[in-house]
C-alpha positions as CSV (number, residue, x, y, z in Angstrom):
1,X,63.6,80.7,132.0
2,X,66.2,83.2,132.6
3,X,69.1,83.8,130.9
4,X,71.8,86.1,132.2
5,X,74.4,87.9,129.7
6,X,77.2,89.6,132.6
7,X,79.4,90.1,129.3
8,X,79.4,91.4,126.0
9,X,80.3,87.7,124.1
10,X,78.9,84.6,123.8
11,X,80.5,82.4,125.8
12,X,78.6,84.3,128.8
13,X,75.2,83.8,128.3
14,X,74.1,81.1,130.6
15,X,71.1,79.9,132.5
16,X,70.7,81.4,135.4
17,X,70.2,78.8,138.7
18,X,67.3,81.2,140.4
19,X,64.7,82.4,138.1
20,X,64.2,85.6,139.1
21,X,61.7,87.2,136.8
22,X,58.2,86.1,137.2
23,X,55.4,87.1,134.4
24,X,52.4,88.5,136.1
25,X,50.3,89.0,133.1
26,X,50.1,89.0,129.3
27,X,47.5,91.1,127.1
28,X,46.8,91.5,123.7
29,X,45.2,95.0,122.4
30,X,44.8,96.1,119.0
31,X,48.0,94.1,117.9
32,X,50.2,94.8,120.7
33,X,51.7,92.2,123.6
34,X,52.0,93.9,127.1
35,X,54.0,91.3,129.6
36,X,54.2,91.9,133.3
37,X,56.9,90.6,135.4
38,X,58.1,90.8,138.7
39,X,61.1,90.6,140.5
40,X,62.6,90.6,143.7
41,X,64.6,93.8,145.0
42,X,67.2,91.3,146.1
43,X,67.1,88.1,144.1
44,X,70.2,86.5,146.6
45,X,72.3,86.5,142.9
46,X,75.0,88.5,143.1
47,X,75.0,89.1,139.2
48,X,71.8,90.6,140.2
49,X,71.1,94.3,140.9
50,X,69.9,95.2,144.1
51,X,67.3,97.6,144.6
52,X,66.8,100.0,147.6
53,X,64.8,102.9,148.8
54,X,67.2,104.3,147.0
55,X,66.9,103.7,143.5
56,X,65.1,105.8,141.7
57,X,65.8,104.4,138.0
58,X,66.6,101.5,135.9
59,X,68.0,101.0,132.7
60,X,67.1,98.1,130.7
61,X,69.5,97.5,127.5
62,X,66.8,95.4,124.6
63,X,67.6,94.7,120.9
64,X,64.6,93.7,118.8
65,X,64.7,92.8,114.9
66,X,62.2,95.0,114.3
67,X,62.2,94.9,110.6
68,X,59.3,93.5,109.6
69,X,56.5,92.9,112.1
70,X,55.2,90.0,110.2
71,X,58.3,88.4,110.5
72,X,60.6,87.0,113.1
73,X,64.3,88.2,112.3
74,X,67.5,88.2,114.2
75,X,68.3,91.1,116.2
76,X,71.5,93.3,116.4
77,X,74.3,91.6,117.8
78,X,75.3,94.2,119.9
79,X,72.6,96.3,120.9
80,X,73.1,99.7,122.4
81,X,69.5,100.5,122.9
82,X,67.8,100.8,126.4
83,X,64.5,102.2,128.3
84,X,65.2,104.1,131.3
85,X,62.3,103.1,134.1
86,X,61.8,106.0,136.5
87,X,60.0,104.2,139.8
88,X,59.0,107.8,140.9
89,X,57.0,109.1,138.1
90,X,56.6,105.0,136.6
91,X,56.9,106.6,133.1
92,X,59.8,105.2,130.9
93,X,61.8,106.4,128.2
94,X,63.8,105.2,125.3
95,X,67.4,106.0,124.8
96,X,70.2,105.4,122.0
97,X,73.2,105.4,123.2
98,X,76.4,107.4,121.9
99,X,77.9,103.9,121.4
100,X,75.4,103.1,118.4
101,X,75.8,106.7,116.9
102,X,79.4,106.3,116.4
103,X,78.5,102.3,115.2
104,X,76.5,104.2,113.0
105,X,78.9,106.9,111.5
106,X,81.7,104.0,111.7
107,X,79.8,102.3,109.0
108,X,78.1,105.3,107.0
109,X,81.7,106.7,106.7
110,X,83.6,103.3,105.9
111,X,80.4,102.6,103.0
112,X,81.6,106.0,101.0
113,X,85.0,105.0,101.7
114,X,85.3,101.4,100.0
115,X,81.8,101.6,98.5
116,X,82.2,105.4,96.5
117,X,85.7,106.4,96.2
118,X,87.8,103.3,96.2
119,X,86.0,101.4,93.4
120,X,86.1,105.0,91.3
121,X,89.9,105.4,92.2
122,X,90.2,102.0,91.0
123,X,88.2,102.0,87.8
124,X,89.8,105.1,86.9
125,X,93.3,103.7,87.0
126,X,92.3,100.1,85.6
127,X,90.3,101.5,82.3
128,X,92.8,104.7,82.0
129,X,92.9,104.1,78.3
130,X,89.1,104.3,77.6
131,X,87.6,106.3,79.8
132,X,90.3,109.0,79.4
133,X,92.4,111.2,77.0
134,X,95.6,111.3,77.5
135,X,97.1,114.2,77.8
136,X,100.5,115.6,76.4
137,X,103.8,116.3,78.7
138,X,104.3,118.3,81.3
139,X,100.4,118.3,82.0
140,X,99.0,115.4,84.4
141,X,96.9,112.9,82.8
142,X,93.2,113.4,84.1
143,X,92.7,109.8,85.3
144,X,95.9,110.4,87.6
145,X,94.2,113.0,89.1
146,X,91.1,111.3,89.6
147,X,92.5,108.2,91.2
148,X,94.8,110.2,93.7
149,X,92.1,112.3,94.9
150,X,89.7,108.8,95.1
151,X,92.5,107.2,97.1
152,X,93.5,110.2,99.4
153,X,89.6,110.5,100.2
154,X,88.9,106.9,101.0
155,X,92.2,106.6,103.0
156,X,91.5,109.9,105.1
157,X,87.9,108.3,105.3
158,X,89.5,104.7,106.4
159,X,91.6,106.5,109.1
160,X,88.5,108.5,110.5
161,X,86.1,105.3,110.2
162,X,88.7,103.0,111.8
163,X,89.2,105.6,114.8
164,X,85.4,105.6,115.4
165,X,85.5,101.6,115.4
166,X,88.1,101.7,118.1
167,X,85.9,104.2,120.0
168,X,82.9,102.0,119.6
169,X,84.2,99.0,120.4
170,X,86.4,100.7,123.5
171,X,83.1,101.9,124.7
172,X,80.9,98.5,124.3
173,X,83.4,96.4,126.1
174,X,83.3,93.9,123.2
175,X,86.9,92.5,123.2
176,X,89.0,93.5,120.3
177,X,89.4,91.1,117.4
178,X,86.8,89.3,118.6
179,X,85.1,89.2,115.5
180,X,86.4,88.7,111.9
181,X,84.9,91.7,110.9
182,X,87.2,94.0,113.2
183,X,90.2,91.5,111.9
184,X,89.6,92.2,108.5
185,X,89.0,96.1,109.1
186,X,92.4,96.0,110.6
187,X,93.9,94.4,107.7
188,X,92.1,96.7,105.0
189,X,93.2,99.8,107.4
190,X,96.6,98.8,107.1
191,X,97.0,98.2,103.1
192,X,94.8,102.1,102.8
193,X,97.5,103.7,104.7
194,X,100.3,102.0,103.1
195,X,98.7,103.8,100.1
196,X,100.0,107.3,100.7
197,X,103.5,106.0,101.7
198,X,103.4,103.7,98.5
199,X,102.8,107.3,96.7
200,X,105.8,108.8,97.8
201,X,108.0,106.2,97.6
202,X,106.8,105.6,93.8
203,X,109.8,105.3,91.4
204,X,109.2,107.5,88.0
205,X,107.7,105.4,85.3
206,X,110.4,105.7,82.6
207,X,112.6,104.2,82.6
208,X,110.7,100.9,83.8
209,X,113.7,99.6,85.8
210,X,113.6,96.4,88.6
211,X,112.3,98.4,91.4
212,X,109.5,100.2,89.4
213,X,108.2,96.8,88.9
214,X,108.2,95.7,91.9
215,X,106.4,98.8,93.6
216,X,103.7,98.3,91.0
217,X,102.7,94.5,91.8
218,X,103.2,95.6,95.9
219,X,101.0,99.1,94.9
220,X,98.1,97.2,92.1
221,X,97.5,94.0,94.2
222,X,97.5,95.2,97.7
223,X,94.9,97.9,96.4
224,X,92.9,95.4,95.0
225,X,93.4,92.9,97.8
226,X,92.0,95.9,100.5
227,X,89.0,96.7,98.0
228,X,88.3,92.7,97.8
229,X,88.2,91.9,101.3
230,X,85.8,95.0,101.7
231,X,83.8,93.6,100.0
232,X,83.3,91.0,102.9
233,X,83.7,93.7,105.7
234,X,80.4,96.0,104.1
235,X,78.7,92.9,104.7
236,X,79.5,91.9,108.1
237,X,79.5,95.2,109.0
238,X,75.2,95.5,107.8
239,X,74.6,92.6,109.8
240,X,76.2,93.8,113.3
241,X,74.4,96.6,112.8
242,X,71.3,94.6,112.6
243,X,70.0,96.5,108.9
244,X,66.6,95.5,107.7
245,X,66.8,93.5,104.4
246,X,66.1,95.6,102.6
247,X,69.3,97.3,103.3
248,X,70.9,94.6,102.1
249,X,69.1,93.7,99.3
250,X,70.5,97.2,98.2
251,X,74.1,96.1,98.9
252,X,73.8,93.1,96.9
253,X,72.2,95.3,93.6
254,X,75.1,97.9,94.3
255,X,77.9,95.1,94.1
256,X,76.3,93.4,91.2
257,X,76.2,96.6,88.6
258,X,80.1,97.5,90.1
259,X,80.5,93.7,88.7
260,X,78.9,94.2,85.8
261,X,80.2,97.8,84.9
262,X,84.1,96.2,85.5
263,X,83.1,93.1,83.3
264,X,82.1,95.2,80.7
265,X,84.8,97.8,81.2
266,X,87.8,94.9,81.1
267,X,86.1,93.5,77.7
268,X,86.5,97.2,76.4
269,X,90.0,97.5,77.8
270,X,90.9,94.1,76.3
271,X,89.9,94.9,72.8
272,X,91.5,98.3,72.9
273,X,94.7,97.7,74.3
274,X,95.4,93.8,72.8
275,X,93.7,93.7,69.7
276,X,96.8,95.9,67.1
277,X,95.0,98.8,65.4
278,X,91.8,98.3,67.0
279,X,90.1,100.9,68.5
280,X,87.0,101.0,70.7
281,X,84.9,103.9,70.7
């Protein structure tokens, strides 16, 4: 059977009426499968390429799990990968193309983003009170400094990681908010640049009028609401890039000890700052 994909979405794969592709032969040697197929240089489909005297190569886009050759796994979603057939020499080559590399910058980059420097820009302002000293007017308390650099970095990060994704997804002909992870990207990319704005715009803390309040609920929760739903986006993100298991596996340890470190952080913080003269050391 043959199926035919003319777009990059679901909706068109379909079954196509002529079967074009006829397999020839099939050998097993030393562990590997070799298939032969033929195919007509006009199959009558227009969908189909036709081939002349002309045409000297031919690209053939794949996507294989890969993984694990024991196992059968799910490939890629989108696959960018393809062998390039030259009919003159019959040789054939394999190619990457620049739409996975910036796939695979978009993700690397958005990973230290959320992953590195949002969590620590977090933590630091969260558990303030025991993991730093505070320090004595006019100097800036150290866990200020920390959490603005953490926040600057992973919003420049966000920006550059959110262009790339446009690029990529420009470039693959995927349509845009087609998926929910390019939804939720777009939502996180909008509370990380609010950020900066949100820095500027800050009220001074004393005296703790209406409007100071108020930018702190709009400044705490839409942080924590972006780092949240990243949570979901680092996932989604793994899987269209088609990472082994083991990849993931490595996620899922990662976001368990951030869980566990905060649990036993907010204990900490909870005895320090509730309990009256208690002090943790």
């Amino acid at each position: 059977m043959t199926i035919g994909i003319p777009i990059h979405s679901i909706s068109g794969v379909h079954k196509d009426n002529i079967q074009n592709w006829k397999q020839n032969e099939m050998t097993i040697n030393n562990g590997q499968v070799t298939l032969v197929y033929t195919r007509l240089l006009d199959t009558g489909d227009s969908q189909d390429r036709v081939f002349t005297g002309n045409s000297k190569t031919l690209s053939v886009m794949y996507a294989i799990s890969g993984q694990n050759t024991r196992i059968t796994g799910q490939h890629s979603i989108y696959s960018s990968k393809y062998y390039t057939l030259d009919f003159v020499s019959g040789s054939t080559s394999s190619h990457t193309s620049v739409v996975e590399i910036i796939k695979r910058w978009h993700g690397g980059i958005m990973w230290f983003a959320w992953n590195l420097f949002a969590y620590t820009g977090l933590i630091c302002a969260r558990y303030k009170e025991i993991l730093f000293t505070k320090q004595t007017p006019p100097k800036i308390d150290t866990w200020f400094i920390f959490h603005s650099w953490c926040m600057r970095t992973a919003a420049l990060l966000t920006l550059i990681g959110f262009i790339l994704g446009v690029i990529a997804v420009n470039k693959s002909g995927i349509q845009h908010f087609s998926k929910a992870h390019f939804i939720v990207g777009l939502i996180i990319f909008i509370f990380a640049m609010l950020q900066p704005l949100n820095a500027v715009i800050r009220p001074h803390k004393e005296p703790r009028t209406r409007r100071r309040r108020i930018w702190e609920f709009i400044h705490k929760n839409s942080g924590r609401s972006a780092l949240g739903l990243s949570v979901f986006n680092v996932f989604s993100g793994l899987i269209l890039l088609g990472v082994s298991n083991a990849v993931m596996i490595l996620q899922i340890i990662f976001i368990v000890i951030v869980g566990v470190t905060v649990i036993f952080l907010e204990i900490r913080w909870f005895l320090q700052t509730r309990t009256p003269g208690k002090v943790v050391n």
